[in-house]
C-alpha positions as CSV (number, residue, x, y, z in Angstrom):
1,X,0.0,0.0,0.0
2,X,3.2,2.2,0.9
3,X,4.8,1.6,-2.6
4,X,1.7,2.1,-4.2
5,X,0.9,5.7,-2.6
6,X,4.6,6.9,-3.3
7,X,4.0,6.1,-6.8
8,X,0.5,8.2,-6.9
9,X,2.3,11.1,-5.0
10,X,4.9,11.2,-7.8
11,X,2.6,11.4,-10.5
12,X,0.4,13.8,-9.0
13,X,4.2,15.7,-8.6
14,X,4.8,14.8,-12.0
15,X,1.5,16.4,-13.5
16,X,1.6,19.4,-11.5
17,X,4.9,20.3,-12.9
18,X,4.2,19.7,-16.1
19,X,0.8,21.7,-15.7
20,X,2.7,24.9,-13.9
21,X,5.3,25.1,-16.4
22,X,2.7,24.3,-19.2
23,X,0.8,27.6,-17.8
24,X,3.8,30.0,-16.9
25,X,5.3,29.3,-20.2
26,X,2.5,30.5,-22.4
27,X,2.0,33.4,-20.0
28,X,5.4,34.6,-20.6
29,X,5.7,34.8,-24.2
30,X,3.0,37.6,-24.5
31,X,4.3,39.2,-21.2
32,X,7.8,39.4,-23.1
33,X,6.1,40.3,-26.2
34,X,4.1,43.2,-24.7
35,X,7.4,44.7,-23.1
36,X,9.2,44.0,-25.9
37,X,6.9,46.4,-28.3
38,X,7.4,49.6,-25.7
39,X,11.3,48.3,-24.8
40,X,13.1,46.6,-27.5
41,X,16.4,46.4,-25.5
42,X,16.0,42.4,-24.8
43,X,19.0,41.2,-23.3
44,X,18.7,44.7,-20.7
45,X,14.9,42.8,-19.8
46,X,16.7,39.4,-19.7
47,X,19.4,40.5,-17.3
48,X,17.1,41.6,-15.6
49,X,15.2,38.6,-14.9
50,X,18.6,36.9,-14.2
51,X,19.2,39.7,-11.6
52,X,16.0,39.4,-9.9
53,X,15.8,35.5,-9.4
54,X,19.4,35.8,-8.0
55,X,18.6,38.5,-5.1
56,X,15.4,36.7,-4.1
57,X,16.5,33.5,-4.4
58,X,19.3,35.0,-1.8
59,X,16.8,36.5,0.3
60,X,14.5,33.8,0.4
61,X,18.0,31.4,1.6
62,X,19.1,33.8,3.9
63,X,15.9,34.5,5.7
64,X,15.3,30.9,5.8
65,X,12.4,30.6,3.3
66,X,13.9,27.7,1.2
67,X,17.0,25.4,2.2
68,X,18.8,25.6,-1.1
69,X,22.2,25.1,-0.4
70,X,25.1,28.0,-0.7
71,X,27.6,28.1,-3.8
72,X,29.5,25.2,-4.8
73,X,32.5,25.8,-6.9
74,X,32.7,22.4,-7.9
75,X,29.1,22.4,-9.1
76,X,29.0,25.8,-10.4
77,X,31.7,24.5,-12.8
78,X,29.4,21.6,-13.4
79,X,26.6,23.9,-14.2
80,X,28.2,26.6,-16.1
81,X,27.4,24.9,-19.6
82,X,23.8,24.3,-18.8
83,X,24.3,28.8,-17.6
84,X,25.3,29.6,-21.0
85,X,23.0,27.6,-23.0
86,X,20.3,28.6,-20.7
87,X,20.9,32.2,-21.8
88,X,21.8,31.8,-25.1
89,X,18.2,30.0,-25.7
90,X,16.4,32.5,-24.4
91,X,18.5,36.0,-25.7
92,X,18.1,34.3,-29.0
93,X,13.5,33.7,-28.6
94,X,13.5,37.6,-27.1
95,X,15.7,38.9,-30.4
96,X,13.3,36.8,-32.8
97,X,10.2,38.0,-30.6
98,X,11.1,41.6,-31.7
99,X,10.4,40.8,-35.6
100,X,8.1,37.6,-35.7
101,X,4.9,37.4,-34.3
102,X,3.6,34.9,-31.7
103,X,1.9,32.2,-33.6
104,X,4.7,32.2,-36.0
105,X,7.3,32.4,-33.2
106,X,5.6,29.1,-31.4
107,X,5.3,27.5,-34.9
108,X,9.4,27.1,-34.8
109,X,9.6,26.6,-31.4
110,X,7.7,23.2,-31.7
111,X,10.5,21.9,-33.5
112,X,12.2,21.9,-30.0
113,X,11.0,18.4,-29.3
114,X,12.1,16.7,-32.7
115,X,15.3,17.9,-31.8
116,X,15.5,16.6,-27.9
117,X,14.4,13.5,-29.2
118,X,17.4,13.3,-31.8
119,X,20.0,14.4,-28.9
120,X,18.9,11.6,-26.7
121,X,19.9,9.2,-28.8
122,X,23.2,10.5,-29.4
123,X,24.0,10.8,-25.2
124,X,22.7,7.2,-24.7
125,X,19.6,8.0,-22.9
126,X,18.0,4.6,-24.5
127,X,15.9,4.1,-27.9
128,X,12.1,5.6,-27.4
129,X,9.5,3.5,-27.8
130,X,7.9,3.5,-31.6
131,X,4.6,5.3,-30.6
132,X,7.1,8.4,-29.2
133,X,8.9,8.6,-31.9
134,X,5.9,8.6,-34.4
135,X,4.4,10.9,-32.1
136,X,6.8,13.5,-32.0
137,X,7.7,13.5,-35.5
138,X,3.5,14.2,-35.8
139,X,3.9,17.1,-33.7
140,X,6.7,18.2,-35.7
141,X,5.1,17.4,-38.9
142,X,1.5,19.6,-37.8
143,X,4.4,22.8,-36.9
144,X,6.0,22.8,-40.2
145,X,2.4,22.6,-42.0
146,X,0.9,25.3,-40.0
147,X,3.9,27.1,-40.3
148,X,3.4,27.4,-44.6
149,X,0.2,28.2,-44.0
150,X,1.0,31.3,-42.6
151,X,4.9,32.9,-43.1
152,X,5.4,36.3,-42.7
153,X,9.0,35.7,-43.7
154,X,11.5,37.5,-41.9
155,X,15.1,36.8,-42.4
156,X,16.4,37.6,-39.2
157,X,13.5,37.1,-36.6
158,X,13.5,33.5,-38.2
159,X,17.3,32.9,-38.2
160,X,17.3,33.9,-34.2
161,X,14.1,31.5,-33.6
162,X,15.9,28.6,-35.4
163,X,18.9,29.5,-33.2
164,X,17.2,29.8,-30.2
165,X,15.4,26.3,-30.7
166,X,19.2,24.7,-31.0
167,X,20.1,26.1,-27.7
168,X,17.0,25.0,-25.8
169,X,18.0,21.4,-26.9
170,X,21.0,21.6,-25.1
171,X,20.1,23.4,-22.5
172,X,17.0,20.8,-21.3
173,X,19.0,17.9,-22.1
174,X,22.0,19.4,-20.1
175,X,19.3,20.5,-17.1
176,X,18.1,16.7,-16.9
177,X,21.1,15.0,-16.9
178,X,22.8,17.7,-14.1
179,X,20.1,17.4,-12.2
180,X,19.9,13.7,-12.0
181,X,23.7,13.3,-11.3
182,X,24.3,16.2,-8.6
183,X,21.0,15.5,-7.0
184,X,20.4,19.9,-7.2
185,X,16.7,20.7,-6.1
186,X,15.3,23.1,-8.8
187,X,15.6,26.3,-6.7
188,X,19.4,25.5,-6.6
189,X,19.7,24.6,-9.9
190,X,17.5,27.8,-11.2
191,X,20.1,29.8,-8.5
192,X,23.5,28.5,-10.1
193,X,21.9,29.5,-13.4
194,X,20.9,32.8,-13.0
195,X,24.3,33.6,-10.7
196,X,26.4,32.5,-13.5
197,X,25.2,34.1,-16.1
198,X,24.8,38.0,-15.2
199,X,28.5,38.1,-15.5
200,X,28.2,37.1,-19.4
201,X,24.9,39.2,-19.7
202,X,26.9,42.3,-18.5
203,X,29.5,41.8,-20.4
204,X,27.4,41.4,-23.8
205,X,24.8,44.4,-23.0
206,X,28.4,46.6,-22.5
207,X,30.2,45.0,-25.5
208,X,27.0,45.2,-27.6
209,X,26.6,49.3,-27.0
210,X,23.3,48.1,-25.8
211,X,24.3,49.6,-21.9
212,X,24.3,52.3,-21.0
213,X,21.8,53.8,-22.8
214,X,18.9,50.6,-22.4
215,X,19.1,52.0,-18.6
216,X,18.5,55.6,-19.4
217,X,15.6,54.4,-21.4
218,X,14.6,52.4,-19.3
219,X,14.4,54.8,-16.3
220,X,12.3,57.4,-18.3
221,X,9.7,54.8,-19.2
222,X,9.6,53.7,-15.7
223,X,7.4,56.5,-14.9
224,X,4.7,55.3,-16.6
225,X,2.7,52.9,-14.7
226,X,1.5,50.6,-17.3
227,X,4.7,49.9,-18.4
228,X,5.9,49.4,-15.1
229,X,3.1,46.8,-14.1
230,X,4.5,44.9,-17.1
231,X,7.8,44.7,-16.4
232,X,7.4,44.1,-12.8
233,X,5.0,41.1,-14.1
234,X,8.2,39.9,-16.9
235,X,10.2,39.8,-13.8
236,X,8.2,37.8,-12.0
237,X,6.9,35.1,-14.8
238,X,10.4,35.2,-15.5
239,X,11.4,33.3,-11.8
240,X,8.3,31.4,-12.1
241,X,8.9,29.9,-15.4
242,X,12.4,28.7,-14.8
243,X,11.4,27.2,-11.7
244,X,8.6,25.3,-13.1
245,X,10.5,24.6,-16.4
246,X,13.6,23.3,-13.9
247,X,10.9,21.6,-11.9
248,X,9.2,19.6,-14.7
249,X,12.5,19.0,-16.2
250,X,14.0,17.3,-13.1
251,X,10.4,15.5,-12.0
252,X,9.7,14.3,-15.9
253,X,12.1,15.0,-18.3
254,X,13.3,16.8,-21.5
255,X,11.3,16.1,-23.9
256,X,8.4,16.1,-21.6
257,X,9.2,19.5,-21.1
258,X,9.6,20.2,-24.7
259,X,6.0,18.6,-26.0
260,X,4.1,20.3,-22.9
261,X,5.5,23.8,-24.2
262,X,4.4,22.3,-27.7
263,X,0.6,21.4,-26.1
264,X,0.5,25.1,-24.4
265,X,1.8,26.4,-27.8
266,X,-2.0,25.8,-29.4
267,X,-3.7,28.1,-27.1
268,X,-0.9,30.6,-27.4
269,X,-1.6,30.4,-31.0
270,X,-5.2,31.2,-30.8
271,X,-4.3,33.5,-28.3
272,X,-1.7,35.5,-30.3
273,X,-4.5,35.5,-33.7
274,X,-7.0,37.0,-31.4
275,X,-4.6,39.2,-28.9
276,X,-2.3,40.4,-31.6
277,X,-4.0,40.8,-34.9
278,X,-2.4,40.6,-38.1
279,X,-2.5,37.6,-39.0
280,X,-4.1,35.9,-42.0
281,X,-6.1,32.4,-41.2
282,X,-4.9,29.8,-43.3
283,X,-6.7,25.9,-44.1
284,X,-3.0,25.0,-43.7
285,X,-2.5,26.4,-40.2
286,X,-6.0,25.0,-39.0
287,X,-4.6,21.6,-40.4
288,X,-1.4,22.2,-39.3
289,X,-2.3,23.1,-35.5
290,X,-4.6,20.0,-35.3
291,X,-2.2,17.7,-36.5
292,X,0.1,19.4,-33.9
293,X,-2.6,18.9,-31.2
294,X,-3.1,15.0,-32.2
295,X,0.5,14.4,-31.8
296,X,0.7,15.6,-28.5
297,X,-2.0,13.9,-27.2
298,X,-0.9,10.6,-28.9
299,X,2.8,11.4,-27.1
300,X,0.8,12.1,-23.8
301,X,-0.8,8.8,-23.9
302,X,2.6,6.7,-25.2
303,X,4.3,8.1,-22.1
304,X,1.2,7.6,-19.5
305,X,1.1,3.9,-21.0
306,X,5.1,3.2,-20.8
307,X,5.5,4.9,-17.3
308,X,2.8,3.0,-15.8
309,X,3.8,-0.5,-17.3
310,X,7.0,0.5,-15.8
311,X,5.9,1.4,-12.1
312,X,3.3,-1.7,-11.7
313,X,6.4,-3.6,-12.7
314,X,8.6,-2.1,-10.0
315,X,5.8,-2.9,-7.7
316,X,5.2,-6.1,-8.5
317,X,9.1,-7.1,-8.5
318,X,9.1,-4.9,-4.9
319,X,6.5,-7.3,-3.8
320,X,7.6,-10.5,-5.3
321,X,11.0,-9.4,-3.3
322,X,9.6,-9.0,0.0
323,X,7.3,-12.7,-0.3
């Protein structure tokens, strides 16, 4: 009965994270969008965000709010990649978020999972199951459909989206397997990422001409509230989604969190043709976006099969053990 309630209490963990992450994720793209159209300076907002998780991450240790552990050196090393990745993934969605709009921005971001899938196999996580694979390469196939539907082609917003979906691939496949090995709650690990990386952040928004003058501009707009509200609210999502992304990362796994960021990608679509305007309705994206939307579910119910043929199988060899 123990074994069995354990196993319920992870899943419930397991679908909460995915969930969270699911819901702060699609949040923050139109957050980042709406700053982005009154403040185009991204990698100021993005150092930013970095700052802010660090000091109240701090805070929150010091004060005795969360039991993260203080600054390893040894793992900061060990983290550092997963640091620069990190940022580069997400300096690289903010730069193609200032030239492409969102349902064509999420339209290349589904590729994500195609990719994670292709890395695994290269690391020697283990061969997916047929109806994963097949899955996936649905999802991917429903992007790229919606996506000719509908292409408001531009060269560079593209080029940083493609990028940007490179770097996420290494960066969740990098988060799952540090996590696993170091044994890093996700407040520590979202802690060593942010710390690391406003060194490199400084030095790009100096070298890049982009500092001083994003502050100056950034202190005149300050005094207007709705602005304000908005990036007090990017600062915020911007904790909570790399806590829930680090969360569902650590509690699922990669491409877990890639094909729930694909399944929250459908209702950011809608949202960003009704939200945004703009955008021309094609038959291809309808067809596109439901082949995406099969393919996810079909990957949601591959993975709910294989992980519960896996745990009554633990159980059973737990209590075949113990007769």
């Amino acid at each position: 009965m123990e074994i069995r309630n354990d196993a319920e209490t992870s899943s419930y963990t397991s679908l909460f994270a995915a969930i969270s992450y699911g819901i702060a994720s699609m949040a923050m793209v139109f957050i980042n969008k709406a700053v982005l159209m009154q403040y185009s300076h991204s990698m100021t907002l993005l150092t930013l965000q970095q700052l802010a998780t660090t000091v109240l991450i701090h805070f929150g240790r010091s004060m005795g709010y969360t039991k993260a552990r203080g600054v390893d050196m040894t793992t900061a090393k060990r983290l550092l990649p997963v640091s620069i990745f990190y940022n580069a993934n997400v300096a690289f969605a903010l730069a193609s978020l200032k030239g492409v709009n969102i349902p064509m921005y999420i339209a290349i971001k589904r590729l994500t999972p195609l990719a994670v899938l292709i890395a695994g196999c290269f690391y020697g996580k283990g061969k997916p199951t047929m109806q994963v694979t097949l899955s996936v390469v649905m999802t991917a196939a429903g992007v790229l459909i919606a996506a000719l539907g509908d292409f408001s082609f531009d060269l560079f917003g593209y080029s940083m989206a493609f990028i940007s979906v490179f770097f996420q691939t290494m960066y969740l496949v990098l988060v799952e397997r540090s996590g696993a090995e170091d044994g890093l709650t996700s407040v520590e690990i979202m802690f060593y990422n942010s710390f690391l990386s406003l060194p490199f952040l400084m030095f790009l928004i100096i070298a890049t001409g982009e500092f001083p003058i994003s502050l100056s501009i950034l202190l005149a707009k300050s005094y207007s509230f709705p602005f304000l509200a908005i990036l007090v609210l990017s600062l915020v999502m911007g904790i909570v989604l790399n806590y829930t992304m680090f969360l569902c990362t650590i509690v699922n796994s990669a491409l877990t969190t890639t094909i729930v960021g694909v399944l929250k990608g459908v209702g950011s679509t809608t949202l960003g043709f009704v939200l945004l305007g703009g955008v021309q309705v094609h038959a291809l994206n309808v067809t596109g976006l439901v082949i995406n939307t099969a393919g996810g579910v079909w990957y949601s119910y591959a993975k709910y099969q294989q992980k519960r043929s896996k745990t009554v199988k633990q159980i059973t060899d737990l209590e075949a053990h113990r007769k």
